[in-house]
N, C-alpha and C positions, 0 to 999 in steps of 0.2 A: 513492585515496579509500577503501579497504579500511576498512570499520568507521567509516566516514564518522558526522558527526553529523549533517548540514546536505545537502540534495539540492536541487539546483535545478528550477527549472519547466523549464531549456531541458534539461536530462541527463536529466527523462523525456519530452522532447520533445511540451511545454503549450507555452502561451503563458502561462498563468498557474498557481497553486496553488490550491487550497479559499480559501476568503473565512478560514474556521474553522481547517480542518484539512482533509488530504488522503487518505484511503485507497489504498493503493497493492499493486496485485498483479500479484505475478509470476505466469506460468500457462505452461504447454507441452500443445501442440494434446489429446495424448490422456490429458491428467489428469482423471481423474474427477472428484477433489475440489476440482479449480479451478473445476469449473461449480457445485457449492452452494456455494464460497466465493464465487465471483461475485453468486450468487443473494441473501446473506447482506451481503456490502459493497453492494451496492446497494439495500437493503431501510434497514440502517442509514443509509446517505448519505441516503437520501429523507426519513428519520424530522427526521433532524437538520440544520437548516439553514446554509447556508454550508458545508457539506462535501460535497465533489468523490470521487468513487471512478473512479481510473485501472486501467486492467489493463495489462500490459506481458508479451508475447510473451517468453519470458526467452530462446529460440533463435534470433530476432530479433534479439536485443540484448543480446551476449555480452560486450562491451565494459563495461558498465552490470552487467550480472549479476558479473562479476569485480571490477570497483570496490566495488561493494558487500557482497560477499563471500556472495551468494546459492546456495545449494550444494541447495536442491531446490522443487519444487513442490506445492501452492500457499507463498509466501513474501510476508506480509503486513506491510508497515510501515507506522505509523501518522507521521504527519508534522505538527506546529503547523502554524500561517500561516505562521510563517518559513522554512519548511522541514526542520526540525530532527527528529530519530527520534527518537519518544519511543516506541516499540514495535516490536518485531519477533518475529513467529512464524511459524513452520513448521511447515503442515501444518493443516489444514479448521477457522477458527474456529468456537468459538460465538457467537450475538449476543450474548448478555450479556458475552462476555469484547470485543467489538471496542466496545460502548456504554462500558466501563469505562475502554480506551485512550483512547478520542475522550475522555473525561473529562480524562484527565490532560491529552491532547495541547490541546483549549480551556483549562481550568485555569479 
């Protein structure tokens, strides 16, 4: 699934996705920049209705991090309803740049 388009609810182990769109982050225990990216995805998710913000352990789930070709921390994809990557960045967003993806990723 390397460079995957499409990610399911059960491969980041949800039962479901965002209503919207999904924010999805990779993080490892002693990233610094995964806790304001946490701080940052979850500020956006509360602004914007029907989108979900997952964090996903990436040394947890190594299986998943190599499917999808995840090579550091923090590793942020933006996902539609249907699951699909409409963004991927590496390394401490800005809000306005994750408002922007949620943009495209709703449409």
């Amino acid at each position: 699934m390397r460079g995957a388009e499409r990610v399911s609810a059960a491969a980041l182990g949800v039962r479901r996705l965002g209503e919207r769109a999904t924010l999805v982050q990779f993080s490892s225990a002693f990233c610094q920049p995964c806790r304001a990216t946490r701080r940052t995805l979850a500020q956006v998710a509360a602004m914007v209705g029907g989108v979900a913000h997952l964090e996903i352990d990436a040394e947890e789930h190594l299986e998943l991090v190599r499917e999808l070709g995840i090579t550091g921390t923090p590793t942020v994809l933006v996902l539609d309803r249907d699951g699909r990557i409409v963004k991927r960045a590496t390394g401490q967003p800005r809000k306005a740049d994750v408002i922007a993806a949620l943009g495209a990723a709703i449409g």
